[in-house]
LOGU-402033 format. One record per residue (C-alpha): residue number from 1; residue in three letters; x, y, z negated. Coordinates in nm, 3 decimals, always signed. Example, Ala and Ser with C-alpha at 12.3 -4.5 7.8 and 13.67 -1.06 7.14 Angstrom:
2
ATOM   i  aa    east   north      up
ATOM   1 Ala  +1.230  -0.450  -0.780
ATOM   2 Ser  +1.367  -0.106  -0.714
end
This chain:
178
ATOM   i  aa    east   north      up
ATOM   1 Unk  +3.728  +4.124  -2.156
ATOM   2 Unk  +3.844  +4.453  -2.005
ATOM   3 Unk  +3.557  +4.671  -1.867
ATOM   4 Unk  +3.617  +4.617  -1.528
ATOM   5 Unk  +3.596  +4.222  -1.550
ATOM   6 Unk  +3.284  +4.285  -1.720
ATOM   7 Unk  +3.154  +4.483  -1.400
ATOM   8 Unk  +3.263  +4.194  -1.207
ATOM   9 Unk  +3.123  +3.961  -1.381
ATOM  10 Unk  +2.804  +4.136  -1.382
ATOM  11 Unk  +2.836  +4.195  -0.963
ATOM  12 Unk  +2.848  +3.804  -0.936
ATOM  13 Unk  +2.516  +3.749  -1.121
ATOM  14 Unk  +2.324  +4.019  -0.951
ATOM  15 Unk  +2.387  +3.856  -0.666
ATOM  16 Unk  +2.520  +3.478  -0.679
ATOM  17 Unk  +2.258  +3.251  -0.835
ATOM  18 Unk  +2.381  +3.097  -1.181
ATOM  19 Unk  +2.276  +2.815  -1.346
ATOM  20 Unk  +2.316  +2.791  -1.722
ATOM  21 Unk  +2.461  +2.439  -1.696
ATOM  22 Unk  +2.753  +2.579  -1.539
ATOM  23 Unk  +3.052  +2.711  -1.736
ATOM  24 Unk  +2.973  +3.017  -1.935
ATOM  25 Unk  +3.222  +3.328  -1.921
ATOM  26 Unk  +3.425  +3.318  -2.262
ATOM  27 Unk  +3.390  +2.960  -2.252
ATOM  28 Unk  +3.734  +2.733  -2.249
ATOM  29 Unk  +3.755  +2.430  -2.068
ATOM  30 Unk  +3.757  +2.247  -2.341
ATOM  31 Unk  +3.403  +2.399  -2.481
ATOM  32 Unk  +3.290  +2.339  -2.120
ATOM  33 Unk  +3.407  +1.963  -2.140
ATOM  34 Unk  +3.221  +1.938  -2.480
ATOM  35 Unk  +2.936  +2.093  -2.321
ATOM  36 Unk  +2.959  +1.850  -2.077
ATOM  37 Unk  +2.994  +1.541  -2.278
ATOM  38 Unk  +2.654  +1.654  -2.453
ATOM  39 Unk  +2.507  +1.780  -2.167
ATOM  40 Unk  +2.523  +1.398  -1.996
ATOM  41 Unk  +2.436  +1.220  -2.345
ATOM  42 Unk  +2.051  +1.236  -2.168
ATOM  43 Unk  +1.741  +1.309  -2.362
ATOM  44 Unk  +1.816  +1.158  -2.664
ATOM  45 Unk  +2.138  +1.355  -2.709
ATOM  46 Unk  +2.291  +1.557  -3.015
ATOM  47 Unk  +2.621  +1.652  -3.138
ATOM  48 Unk  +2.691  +1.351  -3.335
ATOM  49 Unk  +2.625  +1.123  -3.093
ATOM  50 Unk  +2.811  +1.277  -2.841
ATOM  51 Unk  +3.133  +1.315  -3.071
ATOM  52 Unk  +3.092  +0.898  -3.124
ATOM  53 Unk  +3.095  +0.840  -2.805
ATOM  54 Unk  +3.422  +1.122  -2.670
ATOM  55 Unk  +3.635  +1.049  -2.959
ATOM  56 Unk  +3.735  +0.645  -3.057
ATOM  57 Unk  +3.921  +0.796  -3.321
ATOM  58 Unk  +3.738  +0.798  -3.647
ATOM  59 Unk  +3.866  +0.980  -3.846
ATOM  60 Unk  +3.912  +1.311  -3.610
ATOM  61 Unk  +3.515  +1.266  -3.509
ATOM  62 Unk  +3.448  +1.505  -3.805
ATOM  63 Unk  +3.704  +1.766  -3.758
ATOM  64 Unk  +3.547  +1.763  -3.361
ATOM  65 Unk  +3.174  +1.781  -3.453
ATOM  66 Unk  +3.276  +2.089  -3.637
ATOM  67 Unk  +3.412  +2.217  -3.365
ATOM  68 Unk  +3.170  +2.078  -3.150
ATOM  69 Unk  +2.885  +2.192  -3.357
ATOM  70 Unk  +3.065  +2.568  -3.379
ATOM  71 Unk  +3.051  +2.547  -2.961
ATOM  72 Unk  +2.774  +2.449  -2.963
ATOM  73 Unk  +2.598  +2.747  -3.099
ATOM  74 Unk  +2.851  +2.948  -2.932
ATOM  75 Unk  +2.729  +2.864  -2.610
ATOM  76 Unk  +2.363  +2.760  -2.660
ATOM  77 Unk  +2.409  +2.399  -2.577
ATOM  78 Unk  +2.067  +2.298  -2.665
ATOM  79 Unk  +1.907  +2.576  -2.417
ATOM  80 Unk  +2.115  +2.489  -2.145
ATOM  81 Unk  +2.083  +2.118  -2.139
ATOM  82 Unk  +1.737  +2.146  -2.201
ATOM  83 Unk  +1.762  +2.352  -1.871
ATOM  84 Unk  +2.007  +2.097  -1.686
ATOM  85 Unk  +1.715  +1.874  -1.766
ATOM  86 Unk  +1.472  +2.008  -1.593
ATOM  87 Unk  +1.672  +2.086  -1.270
ATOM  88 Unk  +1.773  +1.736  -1.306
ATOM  89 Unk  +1.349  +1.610  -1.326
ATOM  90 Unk  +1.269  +1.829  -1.047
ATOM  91 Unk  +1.533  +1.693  -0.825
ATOM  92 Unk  +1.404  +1.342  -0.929
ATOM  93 Unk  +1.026  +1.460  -0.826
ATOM  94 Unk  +1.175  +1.627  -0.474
ATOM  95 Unk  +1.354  +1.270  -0.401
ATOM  96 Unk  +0.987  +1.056  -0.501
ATOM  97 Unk  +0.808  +1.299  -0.293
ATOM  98 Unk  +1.029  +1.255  +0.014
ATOM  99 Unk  +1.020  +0.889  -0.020
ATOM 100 Unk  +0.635  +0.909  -0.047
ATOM 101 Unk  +0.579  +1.068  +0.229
ATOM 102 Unk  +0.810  +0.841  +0.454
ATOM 103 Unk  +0.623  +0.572  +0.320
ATOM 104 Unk  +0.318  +0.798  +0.421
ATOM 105 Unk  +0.467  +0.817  +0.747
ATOM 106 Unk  +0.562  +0.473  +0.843
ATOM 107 Unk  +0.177  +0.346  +0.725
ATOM 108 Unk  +0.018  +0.579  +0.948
ATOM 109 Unk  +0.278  +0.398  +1.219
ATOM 110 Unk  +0.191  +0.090  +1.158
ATOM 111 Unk  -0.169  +0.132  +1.128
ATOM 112 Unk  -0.142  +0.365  +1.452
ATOM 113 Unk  -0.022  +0.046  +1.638
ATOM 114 Unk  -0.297  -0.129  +1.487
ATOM 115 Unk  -0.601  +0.107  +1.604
ATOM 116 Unk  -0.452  +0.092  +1.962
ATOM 117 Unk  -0.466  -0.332  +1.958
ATOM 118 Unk  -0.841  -0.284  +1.854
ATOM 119 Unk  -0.879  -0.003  +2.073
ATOM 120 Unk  -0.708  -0.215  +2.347
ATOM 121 Unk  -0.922  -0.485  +2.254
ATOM 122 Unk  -1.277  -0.274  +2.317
ATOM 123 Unk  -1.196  -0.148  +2.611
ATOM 124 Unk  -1.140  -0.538  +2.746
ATOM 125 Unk  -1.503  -0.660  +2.537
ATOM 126 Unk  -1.782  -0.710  +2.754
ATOM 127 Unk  -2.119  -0.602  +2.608
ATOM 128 Unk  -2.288  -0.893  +2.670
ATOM 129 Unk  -2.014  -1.063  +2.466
ATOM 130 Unk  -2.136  -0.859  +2.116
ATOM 131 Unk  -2.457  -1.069  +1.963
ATOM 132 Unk  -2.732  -0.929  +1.707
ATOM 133 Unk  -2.426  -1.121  +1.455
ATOM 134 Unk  -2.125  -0.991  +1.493
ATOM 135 Unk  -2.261  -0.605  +1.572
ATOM 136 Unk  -2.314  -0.564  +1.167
ATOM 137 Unk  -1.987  -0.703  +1.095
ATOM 138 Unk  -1.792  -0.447  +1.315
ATOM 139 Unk  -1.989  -0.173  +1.209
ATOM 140 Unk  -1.961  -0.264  +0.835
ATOM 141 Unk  -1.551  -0.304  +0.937
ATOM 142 Unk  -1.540  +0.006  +1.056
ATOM 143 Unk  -1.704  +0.182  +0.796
ATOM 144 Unk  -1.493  +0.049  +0.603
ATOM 145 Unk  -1.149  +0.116  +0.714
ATOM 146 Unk  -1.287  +0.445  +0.807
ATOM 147 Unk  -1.363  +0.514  +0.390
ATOM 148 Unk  -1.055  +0.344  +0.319
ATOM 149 Unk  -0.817  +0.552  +0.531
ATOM 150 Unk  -0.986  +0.897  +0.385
ATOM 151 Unk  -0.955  +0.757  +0.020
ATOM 152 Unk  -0.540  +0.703  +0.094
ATOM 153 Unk  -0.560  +1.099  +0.287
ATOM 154 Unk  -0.743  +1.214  +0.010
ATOM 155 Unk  -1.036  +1.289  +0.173
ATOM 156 Unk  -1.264  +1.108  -0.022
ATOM 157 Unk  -1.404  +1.411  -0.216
ATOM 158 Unk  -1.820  +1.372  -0.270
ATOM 159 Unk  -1.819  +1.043  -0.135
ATOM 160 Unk  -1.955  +0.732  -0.317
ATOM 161 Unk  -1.688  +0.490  -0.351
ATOM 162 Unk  -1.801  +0.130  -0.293
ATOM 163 Unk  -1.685  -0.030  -0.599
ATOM 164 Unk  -1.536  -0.373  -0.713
ATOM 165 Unk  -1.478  -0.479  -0.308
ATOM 166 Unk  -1.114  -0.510  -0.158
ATOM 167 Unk  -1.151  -0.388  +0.191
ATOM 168 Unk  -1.048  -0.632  +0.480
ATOM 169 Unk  -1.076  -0.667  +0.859
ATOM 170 Unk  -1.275  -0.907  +0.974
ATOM 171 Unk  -1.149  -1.040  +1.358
ATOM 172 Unk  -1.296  -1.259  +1.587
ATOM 173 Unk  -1.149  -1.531  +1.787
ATOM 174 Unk  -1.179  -1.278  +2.077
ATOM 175 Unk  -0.914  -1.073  +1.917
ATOM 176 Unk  -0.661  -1.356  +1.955
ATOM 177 Unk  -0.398  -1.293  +2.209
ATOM 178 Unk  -0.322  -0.975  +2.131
end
């Protein structure tokens, strides 16, 4: 490598973001395929396995896991798949978030639509209609949803939890209708 390539080289890493994973000045294409081949061989990977897999030839599987072996210290295989890992996990945890919080999204929707029925539903009640029986029973109801929806917003912090009791909304028959 002549000196100017080398400042070159060294101008595209200060300011172009690298990632180990990707091919390695010095490195041929078919190091980089190697590379590759091990790279995608998962968690459980090594150089033998790898070979098995790339080459159906038997008997040249040992001349290439010296070679592959050789490359592989070359070019730090084991660092930089350990590193391609990692990206790859965090990308998996970004995607799992994202989909939990669209789940997120669409149960506060739905249970959105479901506070403006009851809501709906109060407005319409007449007083007179409530007796000494069913007062307890909304109350208790809406204590209840109430802890449940800051236990699944995490809000439940210092609050006693009221164990061994599935929560469930109780309706009348004067809820029917809606």
């Amino acid at each position: 490598m002549t000196d100017i390539d080398r400042v070159i080289e060294e101008a595209k890493a200060a300011v172009m973001p690298f990632e180990s994973w990707e091919r390695l000045t010095g490195e041929s294409g078919a190091a980089y395929s190697a590379f590759c081949a091990y790279r995608d061989f998962g968690p459980e990977r090594n150089i033998r396995k790898a070979v098995d897999a790339a080459e159906p030839d038997s008997g040249k599987r040992d001349k290439r896991y010296r070679v592959w072996r050789n490359w592989s210290t070359a070019f730090r295989w084991r660092e930089r798949a350990a590193e391609y890992d990692r990206y790859t996990e965090k990308l998996k945890q970004a995607e799992m978030r994202k989909n939990l919080e669209a789940q997120g999204e669409k149960y506060r929707a739905a249970t959105g639509k479901i506070l403006d029925l009851v809501i709906k539903k109060i407005d319409t009640m007449n007083p007179v209609d409530l007796s000494q029986g069913n007062v307890p029973v909304y109350l208790e109801t809406a204590a209840k949803v109430d802890r449940d929806i800051d236990e699944r917003l995490g809000g439940n912090e210092g609050k006693v939890a009221d164990a061994g009791k599935q929560g469930q909304l109780l309706f009348g028959p004067e809820f029917e209708g809606l």
